[in-house]
C-alpha positions, -999 to +999 in steps of 0.1 A: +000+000+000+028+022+007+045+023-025+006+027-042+007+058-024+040+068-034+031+061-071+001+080-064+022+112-051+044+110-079+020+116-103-001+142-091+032+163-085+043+156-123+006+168-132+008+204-105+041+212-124+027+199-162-008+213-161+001+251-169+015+241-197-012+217-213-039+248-204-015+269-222-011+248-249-050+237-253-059+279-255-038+278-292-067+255-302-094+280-318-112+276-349-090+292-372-062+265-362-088+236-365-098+246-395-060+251-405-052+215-394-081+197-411-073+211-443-040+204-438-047+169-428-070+166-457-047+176-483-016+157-470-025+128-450+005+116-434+027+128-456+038+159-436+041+135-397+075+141-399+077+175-396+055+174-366+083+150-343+107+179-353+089+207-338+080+188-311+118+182-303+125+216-307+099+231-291+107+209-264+147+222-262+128+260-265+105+254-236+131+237-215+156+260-222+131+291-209+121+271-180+159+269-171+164+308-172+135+313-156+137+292-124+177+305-120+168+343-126+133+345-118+120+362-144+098+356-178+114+354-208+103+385-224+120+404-191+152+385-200+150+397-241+145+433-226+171+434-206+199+418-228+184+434-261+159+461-252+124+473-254+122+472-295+134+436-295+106+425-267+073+433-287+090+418-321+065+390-331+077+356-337 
C-alpha cells in the first residue's frame, strides 16, 4: 500500500508542475487553427508527420531552455530579451 501511495504522489506532482502548460497549450486550439489542421490533414495525410516530431523536439529544447532561465533568474522570458536586447526587441512577433 505504501508504495501505491507513493506512485500516487508522484503523479499528481508531475501533473501540478505539467498542467500550466497543457492549459496553455490547449488555449492555441481556436477555430482558425482547427480549421487550418483539417485542411491540412486533408490535403496531406500523413505525408507531412514528420515535420511534426521535429517541432515537437524543438519546441521541447525551447521550452526547457526558458524554464531553465526562468527558475535561475526569476524572471519571464520577455523580461530576459529586454534586458539583454531592449524594449524594441521584446514586442518583435515571432
Amino acid at each position: 500500500m505504501r508504495a501505491g501511495n507513493n506512485r500516487l504522489k508522484n503523479i499528481f506532482f508531475l501533473f501540478s508542475i505539467i498542467g500550466p502548460g497543457l492549459i496553455a497549450a490547449a488555449a492555441g486550439d481556436d477555430a482558425g487553427g482547427i480549421a487550418t489542421y483539417a485542411s491540412v490533414g486533408a490535403s496531406y495525410g500523413y505525408k507531412m508527420l514528420w515535420g511534426m516530431f521535429l517541432m515537437t523536439f524543438s519546441l521541447c529544447v525551447a521550452q526547457e531552455m526558458c524554464s531553465r532561465m526562468g527558475a535561475v533568474t526569476g524572471k519571464g522570458l520577455a523580461a530576459l530579451i529586454r534586458e539583454q536586447f531592449g524594449v524594441k526587441w521584446t514586442f518583435l512577433p515571432c
